[in-house]
N, C-alpha and C positions, 0 to 999 in steps of 0.2 A: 504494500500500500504506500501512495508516494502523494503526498501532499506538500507543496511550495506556499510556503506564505511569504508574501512580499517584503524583503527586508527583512525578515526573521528568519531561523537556523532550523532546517530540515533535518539538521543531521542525524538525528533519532527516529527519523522515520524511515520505514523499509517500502520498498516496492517495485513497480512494476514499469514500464513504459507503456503512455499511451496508444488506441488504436492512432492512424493518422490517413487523413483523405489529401487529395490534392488540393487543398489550399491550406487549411492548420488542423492542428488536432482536436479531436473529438474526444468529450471529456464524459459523454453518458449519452444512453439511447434509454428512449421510453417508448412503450407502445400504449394508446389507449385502452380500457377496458373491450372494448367492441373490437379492437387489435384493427382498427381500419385506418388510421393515424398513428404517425410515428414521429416522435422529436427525435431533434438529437441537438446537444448543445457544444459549445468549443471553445477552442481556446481563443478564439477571435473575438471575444465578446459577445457573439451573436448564438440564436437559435434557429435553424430549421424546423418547418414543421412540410411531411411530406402523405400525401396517400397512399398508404401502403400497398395495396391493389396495383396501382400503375407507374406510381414512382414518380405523379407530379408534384413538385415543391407546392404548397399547398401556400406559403407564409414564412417570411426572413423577419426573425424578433431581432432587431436592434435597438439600445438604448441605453445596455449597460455599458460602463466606461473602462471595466478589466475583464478578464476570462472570468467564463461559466466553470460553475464546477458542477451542477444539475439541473436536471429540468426533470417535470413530472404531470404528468395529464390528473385532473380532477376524476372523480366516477364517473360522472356524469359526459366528461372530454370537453366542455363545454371551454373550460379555462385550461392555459399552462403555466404552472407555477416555474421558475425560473432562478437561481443562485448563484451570488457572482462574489470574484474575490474585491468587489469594488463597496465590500458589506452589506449590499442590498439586495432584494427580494423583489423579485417582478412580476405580474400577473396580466395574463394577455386572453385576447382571444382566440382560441384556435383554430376559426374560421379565416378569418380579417386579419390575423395575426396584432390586431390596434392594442397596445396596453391600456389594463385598465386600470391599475395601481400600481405603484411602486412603493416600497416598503421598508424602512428605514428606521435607522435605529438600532442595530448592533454594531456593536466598536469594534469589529475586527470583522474580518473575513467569512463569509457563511461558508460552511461545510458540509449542510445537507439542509432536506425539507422535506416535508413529506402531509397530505393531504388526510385527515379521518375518510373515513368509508361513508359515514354520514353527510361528507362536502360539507359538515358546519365549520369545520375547523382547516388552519393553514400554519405547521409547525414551522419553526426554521431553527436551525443547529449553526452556532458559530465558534470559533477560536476566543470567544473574547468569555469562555467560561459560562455562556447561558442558552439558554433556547428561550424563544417566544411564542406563544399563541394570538392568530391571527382569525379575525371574518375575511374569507378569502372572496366574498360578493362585497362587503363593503371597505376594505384595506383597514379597517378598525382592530389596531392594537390591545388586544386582549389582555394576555398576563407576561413575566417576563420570568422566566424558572431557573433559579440561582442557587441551586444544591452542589453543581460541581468545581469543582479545584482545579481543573485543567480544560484544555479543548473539548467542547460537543460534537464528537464525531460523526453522531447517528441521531436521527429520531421514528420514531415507529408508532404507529396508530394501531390498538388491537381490532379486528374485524369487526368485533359490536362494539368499536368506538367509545367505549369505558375507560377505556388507560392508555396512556403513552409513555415509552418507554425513549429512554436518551441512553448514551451508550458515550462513552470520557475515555481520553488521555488520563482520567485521575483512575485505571484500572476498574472503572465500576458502570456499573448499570442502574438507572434509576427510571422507576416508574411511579407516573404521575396519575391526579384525577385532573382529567380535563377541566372539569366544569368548576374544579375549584383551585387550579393549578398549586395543588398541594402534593409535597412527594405522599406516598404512601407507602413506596417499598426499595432499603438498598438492598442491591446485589452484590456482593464481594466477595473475591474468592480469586479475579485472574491476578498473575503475577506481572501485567503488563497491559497498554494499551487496548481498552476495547474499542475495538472498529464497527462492529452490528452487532443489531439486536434483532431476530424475529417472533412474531407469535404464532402458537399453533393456529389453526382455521377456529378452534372452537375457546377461544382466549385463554386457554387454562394455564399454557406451556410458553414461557421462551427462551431460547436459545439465543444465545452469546456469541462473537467470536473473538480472538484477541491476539495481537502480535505474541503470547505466549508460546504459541503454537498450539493453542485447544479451541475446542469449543464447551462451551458446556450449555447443558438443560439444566432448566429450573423449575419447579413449580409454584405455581402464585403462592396458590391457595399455602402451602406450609410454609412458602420462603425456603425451601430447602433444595439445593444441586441434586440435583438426582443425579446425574450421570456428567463425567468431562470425557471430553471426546480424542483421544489421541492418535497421532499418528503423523499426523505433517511435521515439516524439517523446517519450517519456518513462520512466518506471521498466518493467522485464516485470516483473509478480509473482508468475509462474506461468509451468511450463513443463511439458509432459504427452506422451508417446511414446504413439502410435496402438497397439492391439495387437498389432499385427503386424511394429510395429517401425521400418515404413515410412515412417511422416510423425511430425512434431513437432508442436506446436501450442505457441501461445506465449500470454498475454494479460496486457494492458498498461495501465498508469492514462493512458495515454492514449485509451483506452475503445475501442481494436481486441482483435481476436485476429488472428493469422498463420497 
């Protein structure tokens, strides 16, 4: 996993090279729900948004001032949320590609975002130790969630949209209640950077992953690791639950998946 922060020291970070098209590099791909729209965002500042069926650009988001680091289709695809290392948060059309907010207000570099299943909510994860909750229809700054010590690397909405889960540079996982952006539960246990966080389909389970080289399961309900996951030679930076619940899937800068 390789994140650059402008003017700050990388050097603790492990990772990978990006993919790269003929003009810059491409820093994430998203498909919508309905999988008939597909973003992808860059290192150029800018987002594509293309049909995936025939492969016409559908919409070029410009507006951020430094590289993307993601993009993400709402449930609905209606919107694309947008993260840039220029700290700010953008929201668009993804017909028109016309922005319809721009979202400000974290002091360093966002890292992730991620959208509830309910589309009432618009998380964003930054370096500057916090995450936010957002109205991703009205750009109204919600809560501002200050539990962790280090970079917010992840953020993750559970299926029934009850808890959000952040995932640190401070070795930990915390999950929130939305509605009252209060933590409710640490996780601790990795010896290192956690990079993702996911939930099972039926919110009960989440899974970790972390420059340790593991992953682990957890369970809500007891707060207790049920299982870490070994095997890889070097950081997971990704950890993904099958739909049905039944298998994991893990992948690793040491260039497997599990």
């Amino acid at each position: 996993r390789h994140i650059v922060f402008p003017g700050g020291d990388d050097s603790d970070m492990r990772g990978n090279k990006p993919c790269v098209d003929v003009l810059s590099s491409v820093r994430s791909v998203s498909f919508s729900c309905d999988n008939r729209i597909v973003s992808a965002s860059s290192h150029d500042s800018t987002a594509k948004v293309w049909n995936a069926s025939s492969g016409a650009c559908l919409a070029t988001l410009t507006g951020h001032s430094k590289p993307l680091v993601t993009a993400c289709f709402s449930p609905s695809a209606d919107l694309i949320a947008t993260a840039s290392w220029d700290a700010s948060a953008k929201l668009w059309h993804s017909q028109s590609g016309a922005c319809t907010h721009t979202l400000t207000g974290h002091a360093h570099v966002l890292t992730a975002l991620a959208f509830s299943p309910d589309a009432r909510l618009l998380a964003t994860a930054s370096a500057d130790h916090t995450a936010k909750l957002w109205n991703p229809h009205s750009g109204k700054h919600l809560h501002t969630l200050t539990a962790h010590s280090h970079f917010v690397l992840a953020a993750s909405f559970s299926p029934d949209s009850k808890h959000l889960a952040t995932a640190s540079g401070d070795n930990s996982a915390i999950l929130w209640d939305p509605a009252t952006a209060s933590p409710t539960l640490a996780l601790r246990g990795h010896a290192d950077a956690v990079w993702s966080a996911a939930f099972s389909p039926d919110s009960a389970l989440l899974a970790t992953s972390s420059s340790d080289a593991t992953a682990k399961l957890w369970c809500l309900r007891s707060a207790s690791c049920l299982r870490t996951l070994r095997g890889h030679a070097a950081a997971v930076d990704a950890v993904a639950f099958a739909p049905g619940g039944r298998t994991l899937a893990t992948a690793s800068a040491d260039g497997t998946e599990r």
